[in-house]
C-alpha positions as a Markdown table, in Angstrom:
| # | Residue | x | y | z |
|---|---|---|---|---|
| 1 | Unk | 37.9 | 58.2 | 73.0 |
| 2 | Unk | 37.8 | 62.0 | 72.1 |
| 3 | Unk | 37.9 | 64.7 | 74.6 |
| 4 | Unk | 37.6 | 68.6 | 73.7 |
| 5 | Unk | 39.2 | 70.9 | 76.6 |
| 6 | Unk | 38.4 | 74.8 | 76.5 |
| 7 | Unk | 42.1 | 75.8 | 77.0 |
| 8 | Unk | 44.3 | 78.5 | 75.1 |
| 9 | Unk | 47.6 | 76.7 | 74.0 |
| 10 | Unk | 50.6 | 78.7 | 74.4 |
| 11 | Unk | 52.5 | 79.4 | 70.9 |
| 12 | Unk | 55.6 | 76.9 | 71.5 |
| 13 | Unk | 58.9 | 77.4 | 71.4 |
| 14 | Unk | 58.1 | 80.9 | 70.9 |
| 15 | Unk | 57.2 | 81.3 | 74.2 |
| 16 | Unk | 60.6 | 80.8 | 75.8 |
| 17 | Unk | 61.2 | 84.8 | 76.3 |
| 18 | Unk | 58.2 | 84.4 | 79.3 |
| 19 | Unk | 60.0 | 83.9 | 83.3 |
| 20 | Unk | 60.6 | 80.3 | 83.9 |
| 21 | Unk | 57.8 | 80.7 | 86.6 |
| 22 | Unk | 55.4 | 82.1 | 84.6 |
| 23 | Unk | 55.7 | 79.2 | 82.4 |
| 24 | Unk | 55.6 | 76.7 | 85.3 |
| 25 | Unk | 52.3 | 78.2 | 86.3 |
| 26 | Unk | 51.0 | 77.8 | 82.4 |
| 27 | Unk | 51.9 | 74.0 | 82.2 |
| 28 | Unk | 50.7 | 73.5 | 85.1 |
| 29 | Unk | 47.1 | 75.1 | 84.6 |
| 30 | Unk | 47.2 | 72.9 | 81.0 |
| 31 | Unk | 47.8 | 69.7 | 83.0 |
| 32 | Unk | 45.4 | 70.6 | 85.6 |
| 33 | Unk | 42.9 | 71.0 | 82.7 |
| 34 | Unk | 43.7 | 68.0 | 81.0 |
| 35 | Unk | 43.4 | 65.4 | 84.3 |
| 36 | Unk | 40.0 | 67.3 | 85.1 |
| 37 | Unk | 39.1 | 65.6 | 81.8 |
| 38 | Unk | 40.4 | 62.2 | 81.8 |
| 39 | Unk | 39.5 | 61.7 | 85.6 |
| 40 | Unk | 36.7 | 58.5 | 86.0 |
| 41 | Unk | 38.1 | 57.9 | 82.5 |
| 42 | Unk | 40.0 | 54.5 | 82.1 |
| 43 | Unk | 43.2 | 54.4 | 80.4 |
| 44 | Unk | 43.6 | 51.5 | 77.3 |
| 45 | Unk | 45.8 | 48.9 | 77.7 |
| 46 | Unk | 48.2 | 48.0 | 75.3 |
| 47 | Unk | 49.5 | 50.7 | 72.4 |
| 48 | Unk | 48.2 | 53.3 | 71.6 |
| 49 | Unk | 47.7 | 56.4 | 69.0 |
| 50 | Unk | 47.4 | 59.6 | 70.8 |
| 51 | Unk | 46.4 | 62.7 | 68.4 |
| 52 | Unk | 46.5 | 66.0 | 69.7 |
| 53 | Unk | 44.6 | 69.1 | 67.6 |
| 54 | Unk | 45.6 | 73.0 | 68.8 |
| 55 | Unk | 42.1 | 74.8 | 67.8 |
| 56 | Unk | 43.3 | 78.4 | 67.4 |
| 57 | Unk | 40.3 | 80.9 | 66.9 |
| 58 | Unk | 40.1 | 82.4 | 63.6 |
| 59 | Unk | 42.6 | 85.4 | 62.7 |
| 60 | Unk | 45.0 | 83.7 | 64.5 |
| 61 | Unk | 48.0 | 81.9 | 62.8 |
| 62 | Unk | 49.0 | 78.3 | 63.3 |
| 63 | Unk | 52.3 | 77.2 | 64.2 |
| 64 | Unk | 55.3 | 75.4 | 62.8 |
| 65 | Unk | 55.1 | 71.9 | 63.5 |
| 66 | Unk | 58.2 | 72.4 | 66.1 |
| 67 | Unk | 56.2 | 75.1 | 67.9 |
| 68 | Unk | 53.0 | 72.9 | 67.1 |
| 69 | Unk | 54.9 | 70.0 | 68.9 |
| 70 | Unk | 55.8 | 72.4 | 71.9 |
| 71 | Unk | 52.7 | 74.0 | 72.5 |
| 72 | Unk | 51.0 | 70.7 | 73.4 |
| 73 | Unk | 54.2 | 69.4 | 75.6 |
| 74 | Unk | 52.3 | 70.0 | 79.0 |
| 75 | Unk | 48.9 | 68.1 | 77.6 |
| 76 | Unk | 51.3 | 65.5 | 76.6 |
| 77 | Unk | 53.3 | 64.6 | 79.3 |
| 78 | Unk | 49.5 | 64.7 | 81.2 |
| 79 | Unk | 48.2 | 62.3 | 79.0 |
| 80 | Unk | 51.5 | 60.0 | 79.5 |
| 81 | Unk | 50.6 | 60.1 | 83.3 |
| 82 | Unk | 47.3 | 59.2 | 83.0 |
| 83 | Unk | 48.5 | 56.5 | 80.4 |
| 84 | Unk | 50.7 | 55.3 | 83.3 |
| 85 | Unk | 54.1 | 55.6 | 81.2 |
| 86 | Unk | 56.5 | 57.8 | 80.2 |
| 87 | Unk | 55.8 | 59.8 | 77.0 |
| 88 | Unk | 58.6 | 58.5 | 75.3 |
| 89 | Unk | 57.2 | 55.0 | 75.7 |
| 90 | Unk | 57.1 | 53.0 | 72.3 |
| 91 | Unk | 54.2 | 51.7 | 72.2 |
| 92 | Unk | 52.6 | 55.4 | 72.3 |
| 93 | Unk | 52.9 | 56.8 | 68.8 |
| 94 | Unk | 52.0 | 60.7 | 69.4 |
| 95 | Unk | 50.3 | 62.6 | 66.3 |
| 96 | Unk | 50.0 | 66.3 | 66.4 |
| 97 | Unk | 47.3 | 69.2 | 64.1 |
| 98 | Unk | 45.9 | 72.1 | 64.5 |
| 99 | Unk | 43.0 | 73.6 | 63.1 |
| 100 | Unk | 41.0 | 76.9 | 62.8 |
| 101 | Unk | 38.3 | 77.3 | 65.5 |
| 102 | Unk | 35.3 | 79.8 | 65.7 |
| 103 | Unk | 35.8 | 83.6 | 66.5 |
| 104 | Unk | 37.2 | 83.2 | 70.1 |
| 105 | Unk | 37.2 | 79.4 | 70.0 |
| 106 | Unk | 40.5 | 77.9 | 71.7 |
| 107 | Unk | 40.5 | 74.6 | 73.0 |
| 108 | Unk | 42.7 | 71.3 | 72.4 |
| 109 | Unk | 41.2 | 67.8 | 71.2 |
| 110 | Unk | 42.4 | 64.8 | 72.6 |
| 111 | Unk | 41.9 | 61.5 | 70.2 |
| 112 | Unk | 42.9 | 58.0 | 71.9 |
| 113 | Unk | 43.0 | 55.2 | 69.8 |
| 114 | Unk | 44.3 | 51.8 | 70.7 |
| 115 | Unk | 46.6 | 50.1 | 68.2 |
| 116 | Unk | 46.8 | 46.7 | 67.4 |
């Protein structure tokens, strides 16, 4: 299953200088974006590959894989939910990217693929 949600990620770790409620209200949006998305959709049984891709419109720079990794924590921990587990579940292996949209393009793909 692959999903493609119009959302502008946040930049990470690097956006730990914003209020603690201002990033509340962020994650919160990005998870509320995310379940629109995966509702009527049923969850796989069973392991499971998750890959998440940050599409960041051109001129913008990609992030470090740490920031990568925090910029998607929201979608993640959605995904878990819907998954019915805890995102630190073993038999989810988590896979993160990011690539270069159009001008003005943001969004974040969602690839689910069940593992043997």
């Amino acid at each position: 299953m692959q999903l493609s949600i119009p959302i502008r990620l946040g930049r990470g770790l690097n956006d730990r200088y914003a209020h603690p409620a201002q990033r509340a209200k962020v994650v919160k949006a990005e998870r509320e974006a995310v379940q629109w998305r995966l509702n009527g959709k049923r969850p796989p049984a069973g392991a499971v590959r998750i890959l998440m891709v940050r599409v960041a419109a051109r001129g913008s720079r990609g992030l470090d894989s740490d920031n990568l990794q925090g910029s998607l924590k929201g979608v993640r921990d959605q995904v878990a939910a819907w998954l019915g587990r805890d995102d630190a579940d073993a038999s989810i292996t988590w896979d993160y990217g990011q690539r270069v949209g159009a001008a003005g393009e943001w969004a974040c793909e969602i690839h689910v693929v069940p593992t043997p």
